[in-house]
Structures are given as structure tokens and as C-alpha cells.
C-alpha positions as CSV (number, residue, x, y, z in Angstrom):
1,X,5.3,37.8,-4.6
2,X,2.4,35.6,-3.5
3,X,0.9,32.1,-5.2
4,X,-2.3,31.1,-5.4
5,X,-3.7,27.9,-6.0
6,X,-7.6,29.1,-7.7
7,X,-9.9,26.0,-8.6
8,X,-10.4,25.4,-12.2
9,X,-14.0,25.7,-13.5
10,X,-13.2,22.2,-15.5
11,X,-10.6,19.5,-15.0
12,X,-9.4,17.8,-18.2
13,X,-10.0,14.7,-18.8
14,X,-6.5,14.3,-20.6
15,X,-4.4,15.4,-17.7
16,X,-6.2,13.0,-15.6
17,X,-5.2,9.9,-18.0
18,X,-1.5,11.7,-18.4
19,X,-0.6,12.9,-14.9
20,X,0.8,9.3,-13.6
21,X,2.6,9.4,-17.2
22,X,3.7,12.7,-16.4
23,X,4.8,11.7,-12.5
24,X,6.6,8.8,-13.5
25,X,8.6,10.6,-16.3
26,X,9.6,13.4,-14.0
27,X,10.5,11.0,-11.6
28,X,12.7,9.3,-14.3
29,X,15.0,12.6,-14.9
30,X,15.0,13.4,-10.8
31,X,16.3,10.3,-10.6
32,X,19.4,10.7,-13.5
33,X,20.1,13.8,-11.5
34,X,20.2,11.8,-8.5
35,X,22.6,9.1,-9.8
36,X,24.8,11.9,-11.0
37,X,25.5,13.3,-7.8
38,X,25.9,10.2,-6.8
39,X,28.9,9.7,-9.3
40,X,27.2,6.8,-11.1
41,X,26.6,7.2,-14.9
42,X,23.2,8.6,-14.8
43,X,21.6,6.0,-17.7
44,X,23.5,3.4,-16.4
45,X,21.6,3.7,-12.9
46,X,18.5,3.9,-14.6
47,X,19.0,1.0,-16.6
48,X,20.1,-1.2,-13.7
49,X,17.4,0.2,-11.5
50,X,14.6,-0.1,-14.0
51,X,15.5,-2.3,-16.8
52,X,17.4,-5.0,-15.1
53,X,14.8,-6.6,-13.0
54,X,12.8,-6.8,-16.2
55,X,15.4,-9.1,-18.1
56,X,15.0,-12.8,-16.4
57,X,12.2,-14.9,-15.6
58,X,13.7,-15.1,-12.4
59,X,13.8,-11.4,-11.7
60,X,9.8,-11.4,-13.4
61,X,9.3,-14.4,-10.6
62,X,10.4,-12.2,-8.1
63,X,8.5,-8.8,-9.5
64,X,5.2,-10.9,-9.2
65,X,5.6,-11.9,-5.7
66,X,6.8,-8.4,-4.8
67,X,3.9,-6.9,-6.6
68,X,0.9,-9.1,-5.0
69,X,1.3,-7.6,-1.8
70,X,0.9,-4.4,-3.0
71,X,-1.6,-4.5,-5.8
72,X,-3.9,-6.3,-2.8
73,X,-3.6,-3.6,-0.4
74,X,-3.7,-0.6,-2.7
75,X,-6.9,-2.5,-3.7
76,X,-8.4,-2.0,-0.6
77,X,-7.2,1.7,-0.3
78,X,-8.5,2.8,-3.8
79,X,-12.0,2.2,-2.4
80,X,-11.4,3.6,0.9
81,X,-9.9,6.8,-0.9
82,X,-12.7,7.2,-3.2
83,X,-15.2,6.8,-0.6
84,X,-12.7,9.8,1.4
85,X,-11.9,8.2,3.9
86,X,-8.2,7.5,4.7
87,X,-6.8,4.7,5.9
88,X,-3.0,5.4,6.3
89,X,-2.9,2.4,9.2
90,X,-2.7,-1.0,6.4
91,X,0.7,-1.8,7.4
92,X,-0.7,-2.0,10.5
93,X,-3.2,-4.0,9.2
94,X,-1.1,-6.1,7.7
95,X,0.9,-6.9,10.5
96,X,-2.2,-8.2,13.0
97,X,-3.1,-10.1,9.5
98,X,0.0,-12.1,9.8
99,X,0.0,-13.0,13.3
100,X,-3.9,-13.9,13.4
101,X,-2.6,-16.4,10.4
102,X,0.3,-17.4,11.7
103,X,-1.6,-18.5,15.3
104,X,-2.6,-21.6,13.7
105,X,1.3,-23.1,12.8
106,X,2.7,-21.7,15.9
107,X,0.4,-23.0,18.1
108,X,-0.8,-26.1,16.1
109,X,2.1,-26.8,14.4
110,X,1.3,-30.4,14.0
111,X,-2.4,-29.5,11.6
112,X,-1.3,-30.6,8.0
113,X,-4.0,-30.4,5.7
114,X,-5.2,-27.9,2.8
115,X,-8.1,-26.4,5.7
116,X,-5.1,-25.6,7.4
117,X,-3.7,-22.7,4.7
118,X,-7.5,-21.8,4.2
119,X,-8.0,-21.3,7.8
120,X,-4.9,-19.5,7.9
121,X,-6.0,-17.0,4.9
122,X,-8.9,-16.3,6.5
123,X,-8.0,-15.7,9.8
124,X,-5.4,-13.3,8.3
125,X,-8.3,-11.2,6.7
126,X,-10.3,-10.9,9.9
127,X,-7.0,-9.7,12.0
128,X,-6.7,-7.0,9.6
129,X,-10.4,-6.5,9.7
130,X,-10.6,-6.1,13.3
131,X,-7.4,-3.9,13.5
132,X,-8.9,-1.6,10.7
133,X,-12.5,-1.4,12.5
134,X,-10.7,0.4,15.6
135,X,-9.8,4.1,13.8
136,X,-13.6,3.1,11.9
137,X,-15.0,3.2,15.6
138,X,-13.3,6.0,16.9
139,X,-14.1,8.2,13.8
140,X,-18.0,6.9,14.0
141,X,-18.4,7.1,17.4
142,X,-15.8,10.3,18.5
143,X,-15.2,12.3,15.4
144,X,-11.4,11.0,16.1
145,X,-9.7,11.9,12.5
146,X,-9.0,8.6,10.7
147,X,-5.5,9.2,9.6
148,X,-3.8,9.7,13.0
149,X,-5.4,6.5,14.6
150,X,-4.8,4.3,12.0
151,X,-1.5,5.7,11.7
152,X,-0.7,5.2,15.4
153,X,-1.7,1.7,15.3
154,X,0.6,0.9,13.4
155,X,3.5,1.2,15.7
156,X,1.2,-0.6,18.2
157,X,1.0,-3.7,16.0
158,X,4.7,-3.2,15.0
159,X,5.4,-3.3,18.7
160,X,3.4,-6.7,19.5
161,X,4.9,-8.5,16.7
162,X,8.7,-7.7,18.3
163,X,6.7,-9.0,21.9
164,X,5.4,-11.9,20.8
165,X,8.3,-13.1,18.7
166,X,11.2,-12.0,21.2
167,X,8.8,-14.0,23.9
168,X,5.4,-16.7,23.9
169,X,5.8,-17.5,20.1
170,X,9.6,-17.7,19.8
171,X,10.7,-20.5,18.7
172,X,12.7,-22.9,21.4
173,X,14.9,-24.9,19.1
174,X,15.8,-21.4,17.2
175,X,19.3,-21.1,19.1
176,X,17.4,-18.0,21.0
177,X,16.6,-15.7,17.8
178,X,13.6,-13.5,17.8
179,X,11.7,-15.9,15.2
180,X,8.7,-18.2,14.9
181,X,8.9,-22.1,14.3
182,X,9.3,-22.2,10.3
183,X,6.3,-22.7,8.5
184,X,6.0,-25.9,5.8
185,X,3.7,-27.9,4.2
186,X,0.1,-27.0,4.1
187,X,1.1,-24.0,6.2
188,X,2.6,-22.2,3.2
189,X,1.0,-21.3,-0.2
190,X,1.1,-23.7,-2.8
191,X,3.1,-22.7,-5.8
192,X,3.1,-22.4,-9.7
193,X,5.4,-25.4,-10.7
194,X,9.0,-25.3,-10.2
195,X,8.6,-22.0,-9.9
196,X,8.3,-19.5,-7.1
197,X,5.6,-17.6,-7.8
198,X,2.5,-18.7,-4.9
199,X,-1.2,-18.2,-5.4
200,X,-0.9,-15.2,-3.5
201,X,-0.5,-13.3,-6.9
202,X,-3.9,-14.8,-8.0
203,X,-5.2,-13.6,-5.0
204,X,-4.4,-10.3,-5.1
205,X,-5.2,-9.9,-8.9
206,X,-8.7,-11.6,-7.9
207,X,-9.3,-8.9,-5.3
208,X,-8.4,-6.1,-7.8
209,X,-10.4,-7.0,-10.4
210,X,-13.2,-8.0,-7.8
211,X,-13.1,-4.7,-6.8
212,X,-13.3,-3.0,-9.8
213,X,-16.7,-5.1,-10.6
214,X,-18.1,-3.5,-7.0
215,X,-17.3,-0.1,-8.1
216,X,-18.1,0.3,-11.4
217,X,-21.6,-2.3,-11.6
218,X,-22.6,-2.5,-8.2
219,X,-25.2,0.2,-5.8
220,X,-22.6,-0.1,-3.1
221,X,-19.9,1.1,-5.7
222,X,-22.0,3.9,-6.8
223,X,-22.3,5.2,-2.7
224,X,-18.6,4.8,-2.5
225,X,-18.4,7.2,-5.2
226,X,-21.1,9.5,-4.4
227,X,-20.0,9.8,-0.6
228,X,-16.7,10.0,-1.7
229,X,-17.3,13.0,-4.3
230,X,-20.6,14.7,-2.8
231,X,-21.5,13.6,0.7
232,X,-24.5,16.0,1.1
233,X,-25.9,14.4,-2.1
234,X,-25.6,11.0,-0.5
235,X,-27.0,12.1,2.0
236,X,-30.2,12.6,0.1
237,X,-30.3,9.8,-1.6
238,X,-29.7,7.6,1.7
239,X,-26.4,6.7,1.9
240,X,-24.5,6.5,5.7
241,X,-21.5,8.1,6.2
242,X,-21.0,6.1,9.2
243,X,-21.5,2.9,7.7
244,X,-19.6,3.8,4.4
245,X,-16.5,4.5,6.9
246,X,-16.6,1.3,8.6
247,X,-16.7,-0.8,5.3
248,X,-14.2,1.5,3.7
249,X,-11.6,0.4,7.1
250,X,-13.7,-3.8,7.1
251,X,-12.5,-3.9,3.3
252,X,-8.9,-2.4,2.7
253,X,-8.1,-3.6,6.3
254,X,-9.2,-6.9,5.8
255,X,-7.1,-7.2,2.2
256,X,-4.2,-5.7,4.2
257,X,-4.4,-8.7,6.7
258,X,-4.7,-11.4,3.8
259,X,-1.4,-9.7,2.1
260,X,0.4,-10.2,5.6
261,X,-0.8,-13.5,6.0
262,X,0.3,-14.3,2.1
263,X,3.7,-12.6,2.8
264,X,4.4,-14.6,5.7
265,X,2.9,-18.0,4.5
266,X,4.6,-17.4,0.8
267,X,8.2,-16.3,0.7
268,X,8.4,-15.5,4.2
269,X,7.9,-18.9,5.9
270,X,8.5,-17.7,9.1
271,X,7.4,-15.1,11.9
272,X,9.9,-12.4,12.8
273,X,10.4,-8.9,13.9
274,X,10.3,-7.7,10.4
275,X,7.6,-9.1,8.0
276,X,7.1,-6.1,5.6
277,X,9.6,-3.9,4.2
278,X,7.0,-0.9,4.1
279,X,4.1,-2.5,1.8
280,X,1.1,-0.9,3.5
281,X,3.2,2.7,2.9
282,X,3.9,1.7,-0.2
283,X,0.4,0.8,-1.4
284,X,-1.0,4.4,-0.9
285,X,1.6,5.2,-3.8
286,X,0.2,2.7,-5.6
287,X,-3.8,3.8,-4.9
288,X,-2.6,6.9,-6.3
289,X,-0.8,5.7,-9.2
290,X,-3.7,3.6,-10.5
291,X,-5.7,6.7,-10.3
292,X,-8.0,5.2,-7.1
293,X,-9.5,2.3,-9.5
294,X,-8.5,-1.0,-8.2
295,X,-7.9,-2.4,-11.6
296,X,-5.5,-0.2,-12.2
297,X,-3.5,-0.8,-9.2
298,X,-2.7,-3.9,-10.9
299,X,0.0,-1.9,-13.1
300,X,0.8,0.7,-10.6
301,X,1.8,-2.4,-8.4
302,X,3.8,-3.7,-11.0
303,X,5.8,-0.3,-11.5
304,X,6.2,0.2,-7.8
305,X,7.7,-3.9,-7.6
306,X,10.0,-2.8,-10.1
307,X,11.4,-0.4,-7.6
308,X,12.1,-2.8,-4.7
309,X,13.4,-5.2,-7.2
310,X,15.6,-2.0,-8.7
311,X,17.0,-1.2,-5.0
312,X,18.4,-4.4,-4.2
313,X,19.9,-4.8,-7.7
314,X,21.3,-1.1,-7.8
315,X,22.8,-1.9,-4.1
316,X,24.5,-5.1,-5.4
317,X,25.5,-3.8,-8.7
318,X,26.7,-0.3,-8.0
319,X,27.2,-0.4,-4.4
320,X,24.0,2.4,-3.7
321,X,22.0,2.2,-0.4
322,X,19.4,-0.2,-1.5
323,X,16.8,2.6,0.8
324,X,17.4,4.4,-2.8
325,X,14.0,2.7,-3.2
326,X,12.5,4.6,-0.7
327,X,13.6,8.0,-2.2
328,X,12.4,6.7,-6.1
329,X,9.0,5.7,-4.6
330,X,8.7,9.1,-2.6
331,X,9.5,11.0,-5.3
332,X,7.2,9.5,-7.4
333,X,4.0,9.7,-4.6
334,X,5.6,13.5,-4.7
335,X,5.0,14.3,-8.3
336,X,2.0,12.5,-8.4
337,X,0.1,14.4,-5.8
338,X,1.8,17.5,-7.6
339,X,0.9,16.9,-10.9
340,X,-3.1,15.7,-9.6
341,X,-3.2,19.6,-7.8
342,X,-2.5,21.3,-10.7
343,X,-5.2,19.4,-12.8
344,X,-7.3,20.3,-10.2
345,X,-5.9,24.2,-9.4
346,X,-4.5,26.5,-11.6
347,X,-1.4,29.2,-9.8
348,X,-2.2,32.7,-9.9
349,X,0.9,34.9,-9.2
350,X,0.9,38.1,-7.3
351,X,3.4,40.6,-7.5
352,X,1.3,42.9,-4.4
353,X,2.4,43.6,-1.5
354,X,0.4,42.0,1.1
355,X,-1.5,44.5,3.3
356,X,0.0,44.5,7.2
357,X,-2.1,45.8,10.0
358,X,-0.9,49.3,11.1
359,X,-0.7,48.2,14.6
360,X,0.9,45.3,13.7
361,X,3.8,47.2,11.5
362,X,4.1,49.8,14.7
């Protein structure tokens, strides 16, 4: 037997809208078989993994800070995406983005003003700028593919984080931990009230809907989508491929850095080897979720928040590896891209033989 995957003459335009429905319900009854093998009551899981974290204002404090991070970055990607090129590198990104930010309260730690957070933003989105415009370089100027050097340089900036906070930027009053002096003041994000919730979230819902007014209103929005859907047409009508690479890397690397430089300056408040618990992965989910429009990566990043929220509060409550997350969100990036082939290919079964050179079969 033999499958085939044969491109349909016509997509329809109701999959399209349904296939994250679909995803997302399919991931639903993976995951009740999951918590049954598990031995926990299936809709119990379920409940405390989904519904729980939706039940306080505390918890819905906590989804919006967990959700900035994300909706910012899968901002960036959605554009990079539609334009086709593929930056798999933003927690990379991210991570330059919080140490160009955080240079300014290591290193002036005394600087207490509101320039200070300002400077501190926007150093973090020309870290991640400048970290994304190397796999822009190499693909302009080599042909180097995109997604393994953006890829690689993550582990690079992973790697100079753990240097510089294990050596020159570890604090000397921290009782020898790996860890920066703690942030305060003007060198953290203001918040909303007594609450928690900083003005990273209005920054990130800013960016998203900023987006969204580029790429449905703007010419530069129409090139993304032209490059990213007919390159020879854009091509005639103009439009670099060359430059439309390097802006795709300048803008979802530069909203990469600004989410590090939020995360560290909002409820992170200090440098360390760990800054990110897999955001910049996490994000291409979310791209994909919100169907590559950055508005709607606004509720993709809310349904992905739920499912960090959901892991810690499954691993507390009914004692489950709270790196359940992990397998949710990867099923769900699974039966997304699954569900998207299908609208796109239809599978054509063969029951022939397949044909085997007679020198071969000798």
C-alpha cells in the first residue's frame, strides 16, 4: 500500500477558519487518553489543566504575564512566516534581548529614572535585532538555509548567558550563585495597580495589533504577502527577496529581544542562567495557531498561557511532571500542521505494488 499526498485544485476557506478548532479539539481527547494512562481521572486532568487557571483573578494575572511574551514574539514570526522565511532562532533572540537590557542595571546599577526602563526596552529590541540579522546575513549573502543558523544561535546565546552570569556580571554580594544584581525601581516595568500584571502585556498587544495594521493596510504588508505566496510575481512587481529576508529576521528578532528584556525586567527581576522556559519555541505554535496573522496570535497566546499555567497547576494538584506542558503544546503544533496539510493535500491510496528494478530484485 502506498499514500499520496496530491494538491487540491481549491482549499476551502472553511477548513482554514476550522483547522485550529479542529487541532485544539483533537488535542483535547489525546490528552484524556493521556491522563488515563497516566491513572488520573481523564476529565479531571482536563479540568485542572485547562479550567483551573481560568478561575481566579490571580491565576488570569498570571495567564496575562505568561501570554505577553508569547503573543509578542509569535507577532514577529507571523510576518516572518508569511513572508517564508523562517526564523526558528527567537529564543535566541530573546535571550541577547535580555542581556543587551539588562547591561544598563548591571553595570549602572545606580541610574534611577523612567529613561532608565526606556533605555532598557530599547536596547533589548536592538540585541535581538542584531542577533536575528546574523542567519539574515548568512542567507543573503551565502545562500546558508535560515532555519539551521538561527537555530544554532540559539545555543550560542544560551551559552553566553550561563558565561556571563556564572562570571563578569555575577553578582558579588549573591553568596556565589550564578545570578545578576536584582533589578528594582525604574529598572523594572511599572505595573497595573496592586496588581501584577506590568506594561509588558500592553506592549505586546500593541505590537500585535501594530502588526496586523502593516499587513493588511500597508505596501510593505502587501510584499510580505506576495513574496511570501509568489516570489516570482514579486519579483515583477519589484519587490527584494533579500531585503524582505532581512526585515522579516530585523522585525520578529527585534520583538523577540523586547519580550526578553520585558521578562527579565517584569517578573523576572533578575539575570540568571535560565530566563525563558521555552517562549521563543513556543511562539512558532502560536504563529501557527493564529493562522500567521498577528492579531490573532493574541488568542492563540492566550490558549498556549493557559498551558504553562495548566502544567504547574496539574504538577501541584495531581502530582504530573509539570514538562506535561511540553507534550500538550507539541501535540497541539502536531495536529495543527496536520490538519493545515490536509486542507492543503488530499491522500490518495494505492494498493499497487511498487515497480523494483530487475537488477535491483536480482
Amino acid at each position: 500500500m502506498r499514500i499520496d499526498l496530491i494538491k487540491r485544485p481549491e482549499q476551502s476557506k472553511v477548513m482554514a477558519v476550522a483547522s485550529p478548532l479542529i487541532a485544539v479539539a483533537l488535542t483535547l481527547v489525546t490528552g484524556l487518553i493521556i491522563f488515563a494512562a497516566l491513572g488520573v481521572p481523564p476529565l479531571k486532568g482536563l479540568w485542572v489543566y485547562f479550567i483551573d487557571p481560568l478561575t481566579s483573578s490571580w491565576s488570569l494575572q498570571k495567564l496575562a504575564i505568561k501570554a505577553s511574551p508569547l503573543i509578542m514574539i509569535a507577532a514577529g514570526l507571523a510576518v516572518s512566516y508569511r513572508a517564508n522565511v523562517w526564523n526558528i532562532g527567537a529564543e535566541g533572540q530573546l535571550t541577547i534581548g535580555a542581556l543587551f537590557g539588562s547591561a544598563i542595571p548591571i553595570l549602572f546599577n545606580s541610574w534611577q529614572s523612567p529613561l532608565t526602563i526606556i533605555a532598557m526596552l530599547i536596547l533589548g529590541v536592538i540585541g535581538g535585532m542584531l542577533w536575528g540579522l546574523i542567519p539574515a546575513l548568512l542567507k543573503v549573502k551565502t545562500g546558508a538555509n535560515e532555519i539551521l543558523t538561527s537555530l544554532m544561535l540559539v545555543y550560542v546565546a544560551q551559552l553566553l548567558l550561563d558565561w556571563l552570569v556564572r562570571g563578569p556580571w555575577r553578582d558579588p554580594n549573591g553568596h556565589n550563585f550564578p545570578m545578576s544584581v536584582a533589578f528594582d525601581g525604574w529598572q523594572r516595568l511599572p505595573t497595573f495597580g496592586t496588581t501584577d500584571v506590568h506594561y509588558g502585556v500592553v506592549l505586546a498587544v500593541v505590537a500585535a495589533l501594530a502588526l496586523g495594521v502593516l499587513m493588511s493596510k500597508t505596501l510593505k504588508g502587501f510584499e510580505v504577502r506576495v513574496l511570501g505566496t509568489a516570489p516570482r510575481a514579486g519579483a515583477f512587481a519589484g519587490f527584494s527577496p533579500n531585503r524582505m529576508v532581512i526585515f522579516a529576521f530585523l522585525v520578529s528578532g527585534g520583538l523577540a529581544g523586547l519580550a526578553g528584556i520585558c521578562e527579565i525586567a517584569g517578573p523576572g527581576e533578575i539575570l540568571q542562567p535560565s530566563i525563558s522556559p521555552g517562549y521563543g519555541f513556543t511562539a512558532i505554535i502560536v504563529a501557527f495557531l493564529g493562522r500567521l496573522n498577528p492579531v490573532g496570535v493574541i488568542v492563540a497566546g492566550l490558549a498556549l498561557g493557559v498551558s504553562y499555567l495548566g502544567g504547574e497547576e496539574a504538577h501541584t494538584v495531581l502530582g504530573i511532571s509539570d514538562k506535561a506542558a511540553r507534550v500538550f503544546q507539541g501535540l497541539l503544533l502536531f495536529y495543527i500542521l496536520a490538519c493545515d496539510t490536509l486542507i492543503l493535500y488530499r491522500p490518495q491510496v494505492s494498493w499497487r505494488r511498487p515497480r523494483v528494478d530487475a537488477e535491483v530484485a536480482q
